[in-house]
TIKE-726529 format. One record per residue (C-alpha): residue in three letters; x, z, y. Coordinates in steps of 0.2 Angstrom, whole numbers, always signed. Each point is the difference from the previous one (the first is absolute). Layout:
BEGIN
+------+-------+-------+-------+
| code |     u |     w |     v |
+------+-------+-------+-------+
|  ALA |     X |     Z |     Y |
...
+------+-------+-------+-------+
# end
This chain:
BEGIN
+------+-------+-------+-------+
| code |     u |     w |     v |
+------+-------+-------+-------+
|  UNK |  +554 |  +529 |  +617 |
|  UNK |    +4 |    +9 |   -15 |
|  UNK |   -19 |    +2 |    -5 |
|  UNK |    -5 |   -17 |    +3 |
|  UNK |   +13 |    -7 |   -11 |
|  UNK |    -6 |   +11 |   -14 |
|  UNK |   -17 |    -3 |    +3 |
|  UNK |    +1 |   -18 |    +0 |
|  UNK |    +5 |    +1 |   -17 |
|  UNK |   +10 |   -16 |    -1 |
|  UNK |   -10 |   -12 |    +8 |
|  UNK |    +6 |   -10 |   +15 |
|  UNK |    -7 |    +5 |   +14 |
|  UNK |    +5 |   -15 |   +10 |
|  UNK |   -13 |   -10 |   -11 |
|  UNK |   -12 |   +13 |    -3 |
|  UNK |    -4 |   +11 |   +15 |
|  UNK |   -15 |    +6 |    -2 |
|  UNK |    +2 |    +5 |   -22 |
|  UNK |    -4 |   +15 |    -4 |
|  UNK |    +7 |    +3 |   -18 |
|  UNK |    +0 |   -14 |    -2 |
|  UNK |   -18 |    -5 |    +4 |
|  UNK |    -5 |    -8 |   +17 |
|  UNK |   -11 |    +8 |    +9 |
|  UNK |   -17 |    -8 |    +4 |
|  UNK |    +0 |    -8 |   -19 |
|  UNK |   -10 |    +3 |   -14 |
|  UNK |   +13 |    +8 |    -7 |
|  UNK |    +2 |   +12 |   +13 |
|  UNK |   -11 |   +14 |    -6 |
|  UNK |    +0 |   +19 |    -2 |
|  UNK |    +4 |    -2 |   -19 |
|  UNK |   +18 |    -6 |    +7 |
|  UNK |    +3 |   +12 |   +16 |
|  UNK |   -11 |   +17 |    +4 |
|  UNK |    -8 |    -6 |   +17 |
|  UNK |   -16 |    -2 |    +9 |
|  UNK |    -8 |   -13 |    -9 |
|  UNK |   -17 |    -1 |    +6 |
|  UNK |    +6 |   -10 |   +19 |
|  UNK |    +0 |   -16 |    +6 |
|  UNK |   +13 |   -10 |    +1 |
|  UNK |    +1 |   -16 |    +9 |
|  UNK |   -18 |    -3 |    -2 |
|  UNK |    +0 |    +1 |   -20 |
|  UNK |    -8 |   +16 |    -9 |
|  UNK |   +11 |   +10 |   -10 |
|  UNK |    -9 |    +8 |   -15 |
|  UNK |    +9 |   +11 |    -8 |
|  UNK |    -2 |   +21 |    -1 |
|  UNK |    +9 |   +14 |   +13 |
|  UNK |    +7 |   +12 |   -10 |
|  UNK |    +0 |   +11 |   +15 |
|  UNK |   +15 |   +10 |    -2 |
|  UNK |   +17 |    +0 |    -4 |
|  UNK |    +5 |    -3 |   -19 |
|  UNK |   +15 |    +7 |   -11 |
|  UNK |   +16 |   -15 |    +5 |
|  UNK |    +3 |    -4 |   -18 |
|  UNK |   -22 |    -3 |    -2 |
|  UNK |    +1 |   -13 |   -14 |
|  UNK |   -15 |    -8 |    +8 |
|  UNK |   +11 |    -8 |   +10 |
|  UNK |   +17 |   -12 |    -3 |
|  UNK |   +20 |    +3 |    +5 |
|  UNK |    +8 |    -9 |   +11 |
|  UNK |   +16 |   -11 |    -6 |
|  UNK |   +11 |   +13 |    +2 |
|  UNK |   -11 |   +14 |   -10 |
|  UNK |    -8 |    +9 |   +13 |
|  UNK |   -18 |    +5 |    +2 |
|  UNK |   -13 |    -3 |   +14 |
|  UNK |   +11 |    -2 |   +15 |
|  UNK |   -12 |    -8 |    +8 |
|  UNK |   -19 |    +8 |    +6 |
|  UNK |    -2 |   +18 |    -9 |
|  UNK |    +8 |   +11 |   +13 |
|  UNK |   +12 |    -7 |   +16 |
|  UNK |   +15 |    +6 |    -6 |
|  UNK |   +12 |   +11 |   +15 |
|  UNK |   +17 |   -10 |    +1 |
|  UNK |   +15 |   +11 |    +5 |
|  UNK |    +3 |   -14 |   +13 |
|  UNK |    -3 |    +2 |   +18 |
|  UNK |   -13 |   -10 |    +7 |
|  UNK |    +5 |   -16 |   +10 |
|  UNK |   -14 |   -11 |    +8 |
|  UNK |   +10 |   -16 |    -4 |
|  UNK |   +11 |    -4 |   -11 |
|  UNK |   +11 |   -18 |    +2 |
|  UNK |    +9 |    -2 |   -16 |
|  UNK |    -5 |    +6 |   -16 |
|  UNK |   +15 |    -4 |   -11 |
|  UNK |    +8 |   +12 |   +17 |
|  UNK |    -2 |   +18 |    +0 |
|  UNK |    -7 |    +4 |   +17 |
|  UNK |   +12 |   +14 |   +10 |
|  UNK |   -10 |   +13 |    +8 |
|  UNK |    +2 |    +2 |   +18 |
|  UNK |   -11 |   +15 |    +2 |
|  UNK |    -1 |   +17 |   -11 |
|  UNK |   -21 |    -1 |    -3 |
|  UNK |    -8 |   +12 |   -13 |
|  UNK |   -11 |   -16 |    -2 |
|  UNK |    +1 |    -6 |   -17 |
|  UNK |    -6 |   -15 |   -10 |
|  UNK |   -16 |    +0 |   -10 |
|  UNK |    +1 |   -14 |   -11 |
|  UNK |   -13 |   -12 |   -16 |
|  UNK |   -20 |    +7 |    +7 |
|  UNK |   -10 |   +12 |    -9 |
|  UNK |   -16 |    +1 |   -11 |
|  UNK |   -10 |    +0 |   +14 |
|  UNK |    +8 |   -18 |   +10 |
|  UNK |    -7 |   -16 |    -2 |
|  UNK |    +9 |   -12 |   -10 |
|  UNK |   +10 |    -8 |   +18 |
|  UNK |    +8 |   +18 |    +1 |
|  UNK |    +6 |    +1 |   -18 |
|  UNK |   +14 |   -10 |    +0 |
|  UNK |   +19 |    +2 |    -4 |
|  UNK |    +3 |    -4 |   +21 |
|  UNK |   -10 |   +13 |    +8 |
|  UNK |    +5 |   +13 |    +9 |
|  UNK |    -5 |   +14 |   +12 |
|  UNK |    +6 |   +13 |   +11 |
|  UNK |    -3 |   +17 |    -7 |
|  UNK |    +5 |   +17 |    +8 |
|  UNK |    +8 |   +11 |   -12 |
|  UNK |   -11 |   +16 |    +4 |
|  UNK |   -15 |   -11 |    -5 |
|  UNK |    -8 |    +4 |   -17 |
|  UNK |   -15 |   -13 |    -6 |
|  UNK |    -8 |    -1 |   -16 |
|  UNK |    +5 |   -21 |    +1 |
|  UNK |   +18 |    +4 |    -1 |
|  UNK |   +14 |    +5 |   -11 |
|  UNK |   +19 |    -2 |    -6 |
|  UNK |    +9 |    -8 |   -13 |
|  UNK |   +14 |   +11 |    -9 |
|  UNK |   +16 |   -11 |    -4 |
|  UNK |   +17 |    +2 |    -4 |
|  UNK |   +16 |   -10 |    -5 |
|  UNK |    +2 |    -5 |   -17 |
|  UNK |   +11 |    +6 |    -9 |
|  UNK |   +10 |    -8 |   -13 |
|  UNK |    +0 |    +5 |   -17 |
|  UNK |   +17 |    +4 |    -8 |
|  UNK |    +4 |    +4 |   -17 |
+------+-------+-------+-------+
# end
């Protein structure tokens, strides 16, 4: 749950499910100048004109904005490997879920360049096995801030 509170940036999610930085999908606003996905699908019956860039892009790519808290294209680009196991259903998310099961499964998590616009949000997830390597995916280095002291 770590991820998807850092990718949603901010925004409540309880109001706004479906945003991806803070852009709903399926809007005119919602176009592959804002997230690196496929752009060239239909949605919903509208068209969706806008370029595929076909391939992943640098994280800090100035063609596209921050989220609230600073950080880059967390959603679309490349599905981003969670250190978290994989579980089908989760009930609560302010609860971390307890693992009942040791599974090398782990989460992949935001869509890739190559996803549609319905994938490319802050909510989706997949099961990824850990031995599996695809152009599509990639990680997220982080670390704990540290406090400055003089």
């Amino acid at each position: 749950m770590e991820w998807e509170g850092a990718a949603w940036g901010g925004i409540d999610r309880r109001k706004h499910p479906d945003y991806v930085i803070g852009v709903p999908p399926y809007h005119m606003g919602f176009t592959t100048s804002a997230v690196n996905f496929n752009g060239q699908e239909q949605w919903n019956g509208e068209e969706i004109y806008c370029e595929l860039l076909e391939r992943t892009t640098v994280v800090r790519d100035t063609r596209y904005a921050a989220n609230g808290f600073g950080l880059w294209q967390m959603s679309g680009n490349v599905w981003e490997w969670c250190c978290s196991v994989f579980v089908a259903v989760i009930a609560d998310r302010d609860q971390p879920t307890k693992e009942t099961n040791v599974s090398d499964d782990r989460s992949l998590r935001g869509g890739s360049w190559i996803d549609v616009a319905r994938v490319c949000r802050c909510s989706s997830r997949y099961r990824y096995v850990a031995e599996n390597r695809y152009n599509v995916d990639g990680f997220r280095l982080s670390r704990t801030r540290i406090p400055f002291s003089s």
